[in-house]
C-alpha positions in Angstrom: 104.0 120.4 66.7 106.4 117.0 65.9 107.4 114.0 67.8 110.4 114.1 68.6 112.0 110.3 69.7 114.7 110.1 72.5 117.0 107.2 72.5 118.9 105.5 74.6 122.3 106.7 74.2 125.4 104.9 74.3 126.7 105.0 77.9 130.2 103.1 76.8 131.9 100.4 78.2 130.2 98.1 75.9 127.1 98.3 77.7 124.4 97.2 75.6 121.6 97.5 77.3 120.3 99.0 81.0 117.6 98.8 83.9 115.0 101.6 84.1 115.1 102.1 88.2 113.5 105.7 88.5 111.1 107.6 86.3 110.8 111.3 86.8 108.4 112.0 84.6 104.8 109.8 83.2 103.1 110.3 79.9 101.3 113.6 80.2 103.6 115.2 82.0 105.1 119.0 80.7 109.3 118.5 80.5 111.4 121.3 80.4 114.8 121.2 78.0 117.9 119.0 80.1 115.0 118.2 82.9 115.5 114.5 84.6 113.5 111.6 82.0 114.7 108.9 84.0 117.1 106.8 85.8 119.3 104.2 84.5 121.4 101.3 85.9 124.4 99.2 83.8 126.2 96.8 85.6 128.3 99.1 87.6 126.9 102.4 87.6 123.6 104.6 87.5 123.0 107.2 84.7 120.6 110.1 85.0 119.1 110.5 81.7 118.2 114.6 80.7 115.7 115.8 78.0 117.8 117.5 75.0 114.6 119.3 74.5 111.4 120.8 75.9 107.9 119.3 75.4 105.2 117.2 76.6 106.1 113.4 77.0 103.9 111.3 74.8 105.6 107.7 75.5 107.2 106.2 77.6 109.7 102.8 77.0 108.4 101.3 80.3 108.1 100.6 84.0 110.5 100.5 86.5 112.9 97.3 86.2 112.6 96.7 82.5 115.5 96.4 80.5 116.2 97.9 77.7 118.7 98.1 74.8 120.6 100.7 73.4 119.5 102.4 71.0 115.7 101.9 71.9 113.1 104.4 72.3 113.3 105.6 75.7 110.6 108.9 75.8 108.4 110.4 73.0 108.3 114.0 73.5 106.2 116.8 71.8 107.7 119.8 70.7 106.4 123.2 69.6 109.1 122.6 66.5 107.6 121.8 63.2 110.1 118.8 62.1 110.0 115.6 64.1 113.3 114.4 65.1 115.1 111.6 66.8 118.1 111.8 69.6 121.3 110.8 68.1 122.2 107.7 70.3 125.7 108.6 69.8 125.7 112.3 70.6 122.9 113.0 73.2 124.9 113.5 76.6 124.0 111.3 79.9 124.8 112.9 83.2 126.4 110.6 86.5 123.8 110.1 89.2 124.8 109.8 92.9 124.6 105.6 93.8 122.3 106.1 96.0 119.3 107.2 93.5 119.5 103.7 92.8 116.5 103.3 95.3 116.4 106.9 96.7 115.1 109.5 96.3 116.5 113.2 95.0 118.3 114.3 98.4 115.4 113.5 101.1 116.1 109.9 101.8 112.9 108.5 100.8 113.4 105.1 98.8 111.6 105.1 95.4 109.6 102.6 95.9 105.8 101.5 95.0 102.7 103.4 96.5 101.3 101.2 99.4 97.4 101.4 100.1 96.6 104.4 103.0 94.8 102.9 105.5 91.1 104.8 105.0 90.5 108.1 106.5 88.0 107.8 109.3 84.6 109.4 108.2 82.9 111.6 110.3 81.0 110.7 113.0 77.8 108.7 112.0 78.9 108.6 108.2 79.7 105.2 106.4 80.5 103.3 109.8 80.4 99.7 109.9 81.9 98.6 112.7 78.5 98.1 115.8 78.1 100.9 118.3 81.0 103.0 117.3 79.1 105.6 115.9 76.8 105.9 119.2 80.3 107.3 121.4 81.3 110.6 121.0 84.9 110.7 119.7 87.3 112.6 117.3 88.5 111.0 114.4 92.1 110.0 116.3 90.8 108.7 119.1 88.4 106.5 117.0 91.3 105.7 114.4 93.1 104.3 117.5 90.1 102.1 119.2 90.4 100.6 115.8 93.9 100.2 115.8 93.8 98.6 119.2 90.7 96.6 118.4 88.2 98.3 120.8 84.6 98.9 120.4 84.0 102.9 122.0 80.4 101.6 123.4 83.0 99.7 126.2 84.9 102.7 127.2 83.5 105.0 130.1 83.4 108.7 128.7 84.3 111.4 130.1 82.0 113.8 131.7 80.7 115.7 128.6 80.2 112.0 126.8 82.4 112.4 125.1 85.5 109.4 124.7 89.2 110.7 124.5 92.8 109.6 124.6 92.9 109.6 128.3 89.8 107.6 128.4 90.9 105.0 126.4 94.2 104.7 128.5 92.2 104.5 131.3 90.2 101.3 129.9 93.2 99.7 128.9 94.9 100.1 132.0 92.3 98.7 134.1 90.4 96.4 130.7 93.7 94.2 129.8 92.2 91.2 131.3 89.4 91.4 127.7 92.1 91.2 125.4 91.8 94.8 123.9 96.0 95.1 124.0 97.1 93.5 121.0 100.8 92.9 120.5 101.6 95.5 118.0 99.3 97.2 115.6 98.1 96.2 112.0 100.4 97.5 108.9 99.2 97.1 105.3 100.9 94.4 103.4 103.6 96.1 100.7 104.4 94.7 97.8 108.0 95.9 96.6 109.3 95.7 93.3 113.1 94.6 93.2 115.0 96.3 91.1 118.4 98.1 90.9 121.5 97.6 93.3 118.8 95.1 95.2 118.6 93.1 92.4 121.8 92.7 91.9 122.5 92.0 95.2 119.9 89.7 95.0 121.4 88.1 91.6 124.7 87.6 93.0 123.9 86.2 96.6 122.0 83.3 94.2 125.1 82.7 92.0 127.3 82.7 95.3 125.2 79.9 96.9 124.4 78.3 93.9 127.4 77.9 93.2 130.0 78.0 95.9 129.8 74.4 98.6 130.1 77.1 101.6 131.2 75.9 105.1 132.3 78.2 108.4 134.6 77.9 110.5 134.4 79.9 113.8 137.2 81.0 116.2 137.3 83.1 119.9 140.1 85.2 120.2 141.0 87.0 123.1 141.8 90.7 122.2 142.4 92.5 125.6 145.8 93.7 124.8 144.6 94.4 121.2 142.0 96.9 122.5 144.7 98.5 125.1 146.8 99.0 122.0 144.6 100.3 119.5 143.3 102.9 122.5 146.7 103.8 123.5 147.7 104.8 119.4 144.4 106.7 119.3 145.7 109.1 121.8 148.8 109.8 120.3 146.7 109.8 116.6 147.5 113.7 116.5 145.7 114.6 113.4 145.5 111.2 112.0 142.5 109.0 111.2 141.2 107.3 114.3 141.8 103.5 114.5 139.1 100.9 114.7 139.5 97.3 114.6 139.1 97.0 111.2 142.4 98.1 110.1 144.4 95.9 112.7 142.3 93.1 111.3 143.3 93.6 108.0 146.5 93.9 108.7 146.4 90.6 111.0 145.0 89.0 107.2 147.7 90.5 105.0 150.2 88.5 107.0 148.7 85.4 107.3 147.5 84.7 104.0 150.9 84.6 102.3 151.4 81.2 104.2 147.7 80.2 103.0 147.6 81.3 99.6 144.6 79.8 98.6 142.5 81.9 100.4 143.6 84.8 98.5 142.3 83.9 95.4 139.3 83.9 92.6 138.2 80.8 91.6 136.9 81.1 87.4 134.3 78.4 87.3 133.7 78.2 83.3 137.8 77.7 82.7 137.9 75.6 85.9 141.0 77.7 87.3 142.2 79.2 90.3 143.9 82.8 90.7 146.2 82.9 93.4 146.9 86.4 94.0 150.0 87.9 95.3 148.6 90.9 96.3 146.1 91.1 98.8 143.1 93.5 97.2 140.8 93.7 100.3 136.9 93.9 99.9 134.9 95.8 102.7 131.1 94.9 102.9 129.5 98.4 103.5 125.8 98.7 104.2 125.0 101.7 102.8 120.9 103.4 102.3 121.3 101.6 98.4 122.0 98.1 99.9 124.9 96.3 100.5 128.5 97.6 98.6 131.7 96.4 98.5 134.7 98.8 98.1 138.1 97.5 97.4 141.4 98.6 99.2 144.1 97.8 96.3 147.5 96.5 97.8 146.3 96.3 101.3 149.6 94.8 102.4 151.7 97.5 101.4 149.8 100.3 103.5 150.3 100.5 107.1 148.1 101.2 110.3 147.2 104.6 109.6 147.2 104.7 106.1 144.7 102.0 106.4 141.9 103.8 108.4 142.4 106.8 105.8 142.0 104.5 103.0 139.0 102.8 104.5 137.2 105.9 106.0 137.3 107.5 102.2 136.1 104.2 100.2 133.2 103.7 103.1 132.3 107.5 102.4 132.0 106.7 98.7 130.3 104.1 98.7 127.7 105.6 101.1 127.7 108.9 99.4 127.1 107.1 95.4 130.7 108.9 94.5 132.4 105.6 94.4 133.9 104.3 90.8 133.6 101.7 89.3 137.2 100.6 89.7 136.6 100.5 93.5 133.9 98.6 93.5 135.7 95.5 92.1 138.7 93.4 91.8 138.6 92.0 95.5 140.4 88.5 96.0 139.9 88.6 99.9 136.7 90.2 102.0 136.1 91.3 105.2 132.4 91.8 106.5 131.5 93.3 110.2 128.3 94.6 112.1 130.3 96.0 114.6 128.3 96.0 117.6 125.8 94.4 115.7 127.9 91.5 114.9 126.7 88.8 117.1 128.4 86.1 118.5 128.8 84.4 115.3 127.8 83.9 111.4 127.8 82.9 107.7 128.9 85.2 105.6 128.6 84.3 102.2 131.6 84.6 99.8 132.0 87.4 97.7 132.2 85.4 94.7 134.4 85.0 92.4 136.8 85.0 95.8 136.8 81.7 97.8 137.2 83.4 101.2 135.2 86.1 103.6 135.7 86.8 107.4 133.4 88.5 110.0 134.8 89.4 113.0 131.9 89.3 115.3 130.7 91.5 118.4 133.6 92.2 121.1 131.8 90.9 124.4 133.7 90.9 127.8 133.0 87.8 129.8 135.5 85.8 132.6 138.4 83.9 131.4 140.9 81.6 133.0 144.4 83.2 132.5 147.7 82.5 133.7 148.8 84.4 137.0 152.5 84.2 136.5 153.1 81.6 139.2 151.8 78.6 137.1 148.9 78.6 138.3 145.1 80.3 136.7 142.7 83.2 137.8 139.8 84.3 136.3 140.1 87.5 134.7 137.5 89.8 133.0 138.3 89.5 129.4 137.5 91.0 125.9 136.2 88.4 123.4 135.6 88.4 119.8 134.9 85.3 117.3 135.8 84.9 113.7 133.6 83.7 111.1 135.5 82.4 108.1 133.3 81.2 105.3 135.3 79.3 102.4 134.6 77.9 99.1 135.4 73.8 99.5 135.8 72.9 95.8 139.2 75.2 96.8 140.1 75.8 100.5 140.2 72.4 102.7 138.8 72.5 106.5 142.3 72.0 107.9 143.9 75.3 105.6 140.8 77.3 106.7 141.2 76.1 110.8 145.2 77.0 110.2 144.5 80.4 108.6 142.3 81.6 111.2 144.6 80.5 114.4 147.0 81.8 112.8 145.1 85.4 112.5 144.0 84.7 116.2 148.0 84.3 117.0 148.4 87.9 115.6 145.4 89.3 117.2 146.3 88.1 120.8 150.1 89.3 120.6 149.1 92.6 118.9 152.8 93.7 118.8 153.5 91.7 116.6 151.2 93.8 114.1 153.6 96.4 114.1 156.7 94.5 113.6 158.3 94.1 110.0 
């Protein structure tokens, strides 16, 4: 038998050190050769980390969340070879892991996350029971889990014929026994204590820095897009075997042509050198919730791509991002972002900048409400309308109120004559 010590290998990049976010194995544990040792995060991307040989693991470096260097110990294994030896740091090979094991789990969805306390399994009938008169009612163990759950004592409910209490029974009492109190609002969960660690952390981590920071302030806009909708459903049905259109792509095109008459919108703003980056291209971010947390991929030269070319581009970075195959070069380099809830959205909100940009837009929830419109005789009539506001959130050490009112009526102009979207 020998010890043989696994490092942390060199994962490039310059990385120099990374966050533990998923063991698959514990000390004690039997570990086949190239079975999963662990999960590991670097600033961009997550690492699945393979055992070069078989054994039983002896040490591990430590929990979930700790950082650690490379080069540094990462698993002690014990191996049926007589020499000890050490992983080259250098040599030893790391394998990609999807994004999404991050926080989930292999393929079932379940997030990796710390054991809460099971509420305790009902004992049987007579045995261990505290709570007075519950173990004088006949009842099975469901029926008495939920009088617990809904705060009732069985000695009030009326049995049924055989004395014994069941579901029906206790619908019964609470149908006609409201007026005591014994509906509660919603039942009692156990509290969870969740470590944060991962993508969440550094979503975390960078939401701090953006509003520690960043002076935010919003600026909030209604736009009328009636004929916008018409538009975008009358090019859906002569898509063919193109991507189908959202709103999404005709508000990012809207964007791409106002901001050359607002340049400082589309731009990063380097806090240590004290500069600002105006950016001729516009490099559009996309907030995408995804089951690992919030992601932004980046369209490169929106403004060159048209309609259609567009929804491609954003229907394959969303399935990336979602599906952990996005790189590393897609996840960064934004200078303008766009975040939505779609019908989520609300009627309005915050959204704070995607720092190092100065600027981020929501389009809210499209709502149809009355409006007063012109009826081509100068004169008004009230009109059932599609409605959608604009958030725009700006950095005010760079953008002014008056550029960031400008920019966005000047988007809402583009929005409400939607032909001229498609014009050169």
């Amino acid at each position: 038998m020998a010890k043989y010590t696994f490092r942390l290998p060199d994962i490039g990049e310059g990385i120099a050190e990374a966050e533990i976010v998923a063991w698959h194995v514990k000390i004690g544990d039997r570990v086949a050769e190239d079975g999963r040792l662990a999960d590991l995060m670097t600033d961009k991307a997550t690492v699945e980390m393979e055992s070069p040989v078989s054994g039983t693991v002896l040490e591990v470096a430590g929990e979930v969340g700790d950082v650690i260097a490379i080069g540094s110990p990462l698993v002690v294994i014990e191996t049926e070879s007589e020499a000890a030896a050490t992983a080259d740091a250098f040599e030893v090979a790391v394998k990609p892991s999807p994004l999404q094991r991050r926080v989930l789990g292999e393929g079932d969805g379940t997030p990796i996350l710390p054991e809460s306390p099971r509420p305790p399994t009902p004992s049987p009938e007579g045995e261990g029971e505290t709570v007075p008169h519950l173990a004088k009612a006949l009842a099975s163990p469901a029926v008495r889990q939920r009088a617990r759950d809904l705060g009732i004592d069985l000695a009030d409910v009326k049995p049924a014929a055989d004395g014994r209490v069941r579901h029906a029974d206790l619908d019964a009492f609470l149908s006609y026994g409201g007026a005591k109190g014994y509906a509660p609002a919603a039942p009692t969960r156990p509290d969870e204590t969740i470590k944060v660690v991962g993508l969440r952390r550094r979503i975390a981590e960078n939401m701090a820095a953006a509003k520690r920071h960043i002076p935010h302030f919003t600026y909030v806009e209604e736009c009328d897009v009636t004929a916008l909708e018409a538009m975008r459903a009358q090019l859906n049905e002569a898509r063919g075997d193109r991507p189908k259109l959202t709103m999404l792509p005709l508000l990012i095109v809207a964007v791409c042509r106002a901001l050359p008459k607002f340049p400082m919108l589309n731009a990063r703003y380097d806090d240590e050198a004290g500069t600002v980056t105006r950016h001729g291209a516009v490099h559009m971010g996309m907030a995408t919730m995804t089951q690992a947390g919030l992601m932004v991929p980046v369209i490169r030269g929106a403004q060159s791509r048209n309609l259609w070319q567009l929804a491609a581009e954003i229907a394959r970075l969303s399935d990336a991002a979602r599906n952990g195959t996005a790189k590393s070069e897609e996840l960064s380099g934004s200078t303008f972002t766009l975040t939505s809830l779609g019908p989520l959205g609300g009627i309005a909100s915050t959204p704070v900048i995607n720092r190092p940009e100065v600027a981020i837009m929501a389009p809210n929830r499209i709502v149809e409400r009355p409006a007063f419109v012109p009826d081509g005789m100068g004169g008004e009539r009230i009109e059932k309308r599609k409605l959608m506001n604009l958030s725009l959130s700006c950095d005010h050490r760079v953008v002014d109120g008056y550029d960031a009112a400008a920019f966005v009526q000047e988007v809402k102009r583009l929005l409400e004559a939607p032909v001229l979207l498609l014009g050169d």
